[in-house]
Phi, psi and omega in degrees: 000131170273159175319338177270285188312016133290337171259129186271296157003103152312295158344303194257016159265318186300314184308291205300350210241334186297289191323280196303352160251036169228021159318312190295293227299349198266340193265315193284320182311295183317331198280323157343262157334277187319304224289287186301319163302338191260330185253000177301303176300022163267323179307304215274002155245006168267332197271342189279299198307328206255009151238035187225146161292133181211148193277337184188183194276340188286343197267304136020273201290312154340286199322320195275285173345280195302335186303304215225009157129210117315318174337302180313318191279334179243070165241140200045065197234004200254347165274336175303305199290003152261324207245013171281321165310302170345282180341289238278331204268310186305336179283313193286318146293357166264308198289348174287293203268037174239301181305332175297306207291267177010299172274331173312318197272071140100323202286147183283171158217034222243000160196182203290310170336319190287269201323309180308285215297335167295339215256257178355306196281333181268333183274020149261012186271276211334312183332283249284313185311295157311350162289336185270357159274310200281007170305251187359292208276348197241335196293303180289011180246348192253343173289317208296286167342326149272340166320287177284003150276335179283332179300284169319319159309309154341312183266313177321333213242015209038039205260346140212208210267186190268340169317273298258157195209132192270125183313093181251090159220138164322255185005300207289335203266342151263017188253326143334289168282324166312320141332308169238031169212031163086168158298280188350312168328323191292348190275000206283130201087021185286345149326291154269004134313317189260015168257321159307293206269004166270324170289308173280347183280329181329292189260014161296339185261321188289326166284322212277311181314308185293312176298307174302341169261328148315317226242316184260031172310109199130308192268164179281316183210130193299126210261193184309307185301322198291285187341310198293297202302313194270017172265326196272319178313277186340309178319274203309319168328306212287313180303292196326317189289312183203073154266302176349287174316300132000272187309319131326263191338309199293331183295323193279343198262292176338321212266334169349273162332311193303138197258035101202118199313129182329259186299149179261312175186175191313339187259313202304292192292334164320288177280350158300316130359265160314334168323279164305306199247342196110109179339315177312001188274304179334315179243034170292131194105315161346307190292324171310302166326297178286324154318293191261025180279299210298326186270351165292332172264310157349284150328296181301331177255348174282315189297298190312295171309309163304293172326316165296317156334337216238342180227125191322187120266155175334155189249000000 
């Protein structure tokens, strides 16, 4: 007998049916939360680092300390953690069913090419589509994030008084931007926000898809270990590839506020970047980046896997 012909219960059949035709979402949300509880202050010190000069990350980690507390590390960490889940389950769910859709019109999945080039092809759908929810949501973690260095620059530079004190809530930091750049303001940089994120999501799924078939070459099914490994792999891949890019976006969505603004586009700050610091500006942060990609994505598809493992699919 399976698990649904064990349950008597109308109630807890209506659940369990609940459950099985929202598994992925219930599995990428789970996956979500751990991600973001276990990786924001890495987050918020990869973001410090790639627009502010810092000598190392400890010097980083100080800095933030002694200014603004523990505090410092998780600020404007309580909207990821609602709407990430949101992201992550709406990505995971573009990205199953564009594969299904896929193979359904033919394309294989029966070796490692095949498996590479669908799985890429469906997490660059997924991205390019998720980038136009998650800007907004990133524009305002990365102001939130940045608030009290910027504020300081601001006063340093006289531009307001020295009393000024920063509003620290999200809402006010959209309620801001909407205030001097339109509704239209939460989108800014969406551009390269959606090259990034179709170009990494490619090969976050596309690494990870590939890895997971590498590591269970053999098995009748990829096991916890496999998962864990081709989650940490799918990570540390995807940042090498498009941190640059990243580091851009973050410089132009940074610069936003400023009432005038550095950069002009995507190239203007690209080479204004290298310009100034040298290609390595590009990859200020990296190391920080790569520290926590691996036990965080890792974390993300062993939770994401199991959790799916733990509610049947549909009959």
């Amino acid at each position: 007998m399976n698990e649904l012909e064990e349950i008597t219960e109308p109630g807890q059949l209506s659940r369990q049916r609940l459950l099985q035709a929202n598994r992925t979402i219930v599995a990428a949300s789970s996956a979500a939360v751990t991600s973001v509880l276990a990786g924001f202050p890495f987050d918020s010190i990869k973001t410090r680092m790639q627009t502010h000069h810092f000598d190392s990350i400890m010097s980083c980690v100080r800095a933030t300390y002694a200014e603004e507390g523990a505090r410092g590390f998780f600020r404007g960490m309580i909207p990821p953690l609602v709407t990430v889940s949101i992201i992550k389950s709406v990505s995971f769910s573009i990205y199953e069913n564009t594969k299904a859709s896929l193979m359904e019109r033919g394309m294989k999945n029966d070796s490692l090419y095949s498996t590479l080039k669908i799985s890429a092809t469906s997490g660059a759908v997924s991205g390019a589509f998720i980038a136009l929810l998650s800007c907004p949501l990133e524009l305002v973690k990365i102001q939130r994030q940045l608030e009290q260095i910027l504020l300081k620059n601001q006063i340093t530079a006289k531009q307001v008084a020295a009393s000024e004190t920063v509003n620290s809530s999200s809402w006010y930091a959209v309620k801001q931007i909407v205030h001097r750049k339109g509704v239209f303001g939460l989108w800014s940089g969406v551009g390269c926000h959606s090259a990034r994120d179709a170009l990494g999501t490619g090969i976050y799924f596309g690494g990870y898809e590939s890895m997971k078939r590498i590591l269970s070459s053999g098995e009748s099914k990829a096991g916890p270990m496999t998962h864990f490994m081709s989650g940490g792999f799918c990570g540390i891949l995807s940042w090498l590839i498009v941190f640059p890019v990243d580091a851009i976006k973050t410089n132009l969505q940074k610069d936003i506020m400023m009432p005038q603004p550095k950069y002009t586009s995507f190239w203007n700050c690209a080479t204004t970047i290298v310009r100034k610091s040298g290609v390595k500006a590009l990859y200020r942060g990296l190391n920080v980046t790569l520290i926590r990609a691996f036990p965080i994505h890792s974390l993300n598809f062993l939770v994401y896997e199991q959790v799916l493992k733990s509610i049947p699919p549909p009959l």
